[in-house]
C-alpha positions in Angstrom: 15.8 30.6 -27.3 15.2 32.5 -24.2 16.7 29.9 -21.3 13.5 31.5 -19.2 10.7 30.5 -21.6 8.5 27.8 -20.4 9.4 25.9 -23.6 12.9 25.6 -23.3 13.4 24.8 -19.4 10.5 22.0 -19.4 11.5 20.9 -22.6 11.6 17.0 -23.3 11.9 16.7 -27.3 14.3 14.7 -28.5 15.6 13.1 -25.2 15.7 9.2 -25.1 14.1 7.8 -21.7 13.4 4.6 -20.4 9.9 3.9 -18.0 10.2 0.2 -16.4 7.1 -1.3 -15.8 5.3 1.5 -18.8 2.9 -0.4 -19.8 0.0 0.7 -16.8 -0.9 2.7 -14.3 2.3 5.7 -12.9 4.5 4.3 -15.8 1.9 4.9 -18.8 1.5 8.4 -17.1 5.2 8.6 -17.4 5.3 7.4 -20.4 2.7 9.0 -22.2 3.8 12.5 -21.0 7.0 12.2 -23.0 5.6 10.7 -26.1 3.3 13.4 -26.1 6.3 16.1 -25.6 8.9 15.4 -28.4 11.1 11.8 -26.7 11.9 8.9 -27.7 10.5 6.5 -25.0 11.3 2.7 -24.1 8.5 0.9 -21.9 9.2 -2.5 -20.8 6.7 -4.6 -18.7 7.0 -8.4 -18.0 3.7 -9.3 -20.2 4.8 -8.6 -23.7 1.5 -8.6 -25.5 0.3 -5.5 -23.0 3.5 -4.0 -23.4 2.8 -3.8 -27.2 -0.6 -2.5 -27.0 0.3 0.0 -25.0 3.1 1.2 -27.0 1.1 1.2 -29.8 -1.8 3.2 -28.0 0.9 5.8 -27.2 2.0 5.9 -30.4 -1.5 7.2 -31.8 -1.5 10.1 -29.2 2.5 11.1 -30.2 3.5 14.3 -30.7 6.3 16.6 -32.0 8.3 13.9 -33.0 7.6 11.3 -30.3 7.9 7.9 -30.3 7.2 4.5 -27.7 8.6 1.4 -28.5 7.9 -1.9 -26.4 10.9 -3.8 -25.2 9.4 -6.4 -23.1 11.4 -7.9 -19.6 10.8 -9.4 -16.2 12.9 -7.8 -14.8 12.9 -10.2 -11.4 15.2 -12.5 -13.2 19.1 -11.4 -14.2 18.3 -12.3 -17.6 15.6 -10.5 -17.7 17.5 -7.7 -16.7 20.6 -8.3 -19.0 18.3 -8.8 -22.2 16.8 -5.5 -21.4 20.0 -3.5 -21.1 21.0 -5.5 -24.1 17.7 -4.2 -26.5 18.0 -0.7 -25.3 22.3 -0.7 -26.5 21.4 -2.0 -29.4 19.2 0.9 -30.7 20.6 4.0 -28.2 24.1 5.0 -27.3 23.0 6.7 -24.2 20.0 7.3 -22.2 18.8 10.6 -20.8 16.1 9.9 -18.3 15.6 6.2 -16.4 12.1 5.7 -14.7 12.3 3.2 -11.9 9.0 2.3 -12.1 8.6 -1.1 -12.1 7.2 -2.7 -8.8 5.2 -5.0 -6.8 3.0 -5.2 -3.7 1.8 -8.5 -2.0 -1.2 -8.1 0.9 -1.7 -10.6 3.4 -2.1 -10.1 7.4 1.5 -10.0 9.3 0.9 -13.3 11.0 0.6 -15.4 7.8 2.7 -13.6 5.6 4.2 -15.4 3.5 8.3 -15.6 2.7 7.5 -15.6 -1.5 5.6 -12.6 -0.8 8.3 -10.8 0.8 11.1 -11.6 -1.6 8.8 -10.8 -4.4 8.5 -7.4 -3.3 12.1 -6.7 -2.4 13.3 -8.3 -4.8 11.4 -6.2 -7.8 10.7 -2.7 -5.7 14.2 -3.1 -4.0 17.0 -4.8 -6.2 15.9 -4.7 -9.5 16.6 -0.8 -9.4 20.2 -1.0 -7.7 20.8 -3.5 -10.3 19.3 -2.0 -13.5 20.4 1.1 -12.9 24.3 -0.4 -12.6 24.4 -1.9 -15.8 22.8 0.7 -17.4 25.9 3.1 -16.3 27.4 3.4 -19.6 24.5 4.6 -21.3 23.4 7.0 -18.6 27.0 8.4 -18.4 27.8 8.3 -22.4 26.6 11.9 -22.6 26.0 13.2 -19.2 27.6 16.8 -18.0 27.7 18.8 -15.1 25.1 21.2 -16.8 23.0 19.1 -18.3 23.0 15.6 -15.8 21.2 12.6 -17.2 18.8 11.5 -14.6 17.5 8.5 -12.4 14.1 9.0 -10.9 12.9 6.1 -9.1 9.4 5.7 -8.1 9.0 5.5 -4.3 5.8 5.5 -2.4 3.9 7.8 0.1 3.9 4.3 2.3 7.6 4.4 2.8 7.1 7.8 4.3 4.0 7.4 6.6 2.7 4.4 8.2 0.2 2.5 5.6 -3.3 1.3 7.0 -3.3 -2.1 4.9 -1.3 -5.2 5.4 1.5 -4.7 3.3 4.4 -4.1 5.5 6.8 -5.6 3.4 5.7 -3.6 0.4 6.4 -0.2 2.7 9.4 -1.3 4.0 11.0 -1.8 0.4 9.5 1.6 -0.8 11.7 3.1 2.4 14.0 1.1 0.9 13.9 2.9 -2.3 14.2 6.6 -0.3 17.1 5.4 0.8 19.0 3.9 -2.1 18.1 7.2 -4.0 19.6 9.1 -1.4 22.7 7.6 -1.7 23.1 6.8 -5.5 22.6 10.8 -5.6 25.4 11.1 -3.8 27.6 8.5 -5.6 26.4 9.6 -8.8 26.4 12.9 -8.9 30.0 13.3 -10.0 29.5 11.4 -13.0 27.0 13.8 -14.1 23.5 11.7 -13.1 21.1 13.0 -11.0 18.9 10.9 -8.8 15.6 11.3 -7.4 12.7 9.7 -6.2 9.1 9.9 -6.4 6.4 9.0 -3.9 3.0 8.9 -5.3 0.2 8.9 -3.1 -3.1 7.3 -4.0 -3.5 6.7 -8.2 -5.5 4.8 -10.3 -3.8 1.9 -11.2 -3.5 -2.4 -11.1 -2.5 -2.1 -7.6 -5.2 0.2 -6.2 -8.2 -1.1 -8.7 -9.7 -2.7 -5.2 -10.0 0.0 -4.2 -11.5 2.6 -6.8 -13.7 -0.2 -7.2 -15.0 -0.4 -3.7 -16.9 3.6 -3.0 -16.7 2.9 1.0 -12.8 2.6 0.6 -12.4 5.3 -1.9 -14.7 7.7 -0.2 -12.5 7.1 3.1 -9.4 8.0 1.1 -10.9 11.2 -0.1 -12.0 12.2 3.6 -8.1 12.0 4.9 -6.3 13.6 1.9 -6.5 17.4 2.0 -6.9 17.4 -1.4 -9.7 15.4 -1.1 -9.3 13.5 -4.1 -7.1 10.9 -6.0 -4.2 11.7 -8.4 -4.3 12.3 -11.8 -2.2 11.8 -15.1 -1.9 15.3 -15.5 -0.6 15.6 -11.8 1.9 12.7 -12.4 2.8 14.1 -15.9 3.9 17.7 -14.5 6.4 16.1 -12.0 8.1 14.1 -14.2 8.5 16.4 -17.0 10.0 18.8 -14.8 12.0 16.0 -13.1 13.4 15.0 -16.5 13.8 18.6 -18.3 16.5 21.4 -17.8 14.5 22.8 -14.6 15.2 19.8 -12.8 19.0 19.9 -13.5 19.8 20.5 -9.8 17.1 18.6 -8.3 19.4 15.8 -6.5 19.0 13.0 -3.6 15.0 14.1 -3.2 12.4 12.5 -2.3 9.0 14.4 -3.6 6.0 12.8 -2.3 2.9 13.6 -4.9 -0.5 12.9 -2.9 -2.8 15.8 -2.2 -1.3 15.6 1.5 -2.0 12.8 2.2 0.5 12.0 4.0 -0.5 15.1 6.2 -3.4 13.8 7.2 -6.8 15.8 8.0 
């Protein structure tokens, strides 16, 4: 096959990836943009009856060969973690794409911030990733190469590039965070054949930003400052991460993309 043709360098079929918190919003995207191109796809999600339905809704929409499967995990909690790395070895010997996806924001004016609030979100957007992506290792290394890298790709946020307008400093901070720590697993990882990346959506529909497509004042002032002048898609989503996680995205490493219209540009 010619190495040139569209087919072959954006070409997800038969890889096995992994998309934490799959089961809504940027991770369904994620997720349903592989099932829908040829890989074998893990979603996890702490509420296992969603995580189900959702695997199965992906299921009806698979193509060439796809598949979703639910593997349900909070993955706040070590054992959460652990039983999660321990399902996935069970049925793969190695992983070729990890989605970082899972997260959490908590809103609440500076001043009466709460400390669960903040450890929440560090916790989840912040540790969980260092620490899932550690003790999955042996599967993203089993059959990595300098050609052909297995990748990370962690989902940032546009707020840990600009300076959000809602009360959820802690929520940006830990996104920052997540620039960061992709940054410098890139670097450490990189020899053992993984590459790392981040992703920084801007404004999606999704849980976390429901009050907001539900409230036309709030959307509509979104729409004036973005560029763009609109809110993302899951065909914009899908295009990024297909690339991210094909062969023309082999020697993408240690970046930090931000997908938002321009938002971040302001108007």
């Amino acid at each position: 096959m010619n190495q040139l043709n569209i087919s072959s360098l954006f070409s997800v079929k038969g890889k096995t990836v992994l998309v934490t918190g799959g089961s809504r919003g940027i991770g369904r995207m994620i997720a349903a943009a592989y099932v829908a191109n040829g890989a074998t796809v893990y979603i996890s999600s702490r509420k296992a009856a969603v995580c189900d339905a959702t695997a199965a809704e992906l299921n009806e929409q698979a193509a060439d060969g796809g598949i979703c499967h639910s593997v349900p995990a909070d993955l706040a909690s070590a054992d959460g973690r652990a039983a999660l790395v321990s399902a996935i070895s069970e049925k793969e010997k190695s992983i070729d794409v990890l989605f970082n996806n899972a997260g959490a924001t908590w809103g609440a004016p500076f001043e009466e911030f709460p400390e669960e609030g903040y450890d929440k979100t560090m916790d989840i957007n912040v540790k969980a990733i260092f620490l899932l992506t550690r003790d999955l290792m042996p599967l993203l290394t089993a059959k990595a190469t300098k050609d052909e890298p297995t990748r990370v790709i962690n989902i940032g946020s546009i707020d840990g590039i600009h300076v959000p307008i809602f009360d959820n400093i802690p929520y940006a901070a830990s996104k920052a965070a997540v620039h960061q720590l992709t940054r410098v697993l890139a670097s450490k990882l990189g020899p053992k054949h993984v590459a790392v990346n981040a992703i920084a959506p801007g404004f999606f529909p999704s849980k976390m930003t429901q009050f907001m497509m539900e409230n036309p004042d709030g959307l509509a002032q979104f729409e004036a400052t973005c560029p763009l002048g609109r809110v993302g898609s899951p065909e914009d989503m899908a295009g990024l991460a297909l690339f991210l996680g094909s062969k023309a995205g082999a020697y993408m490493n240690g970046a930090i993309i931000p997908i938002d219209g321009g938002s971040v540009l302001g108007r």
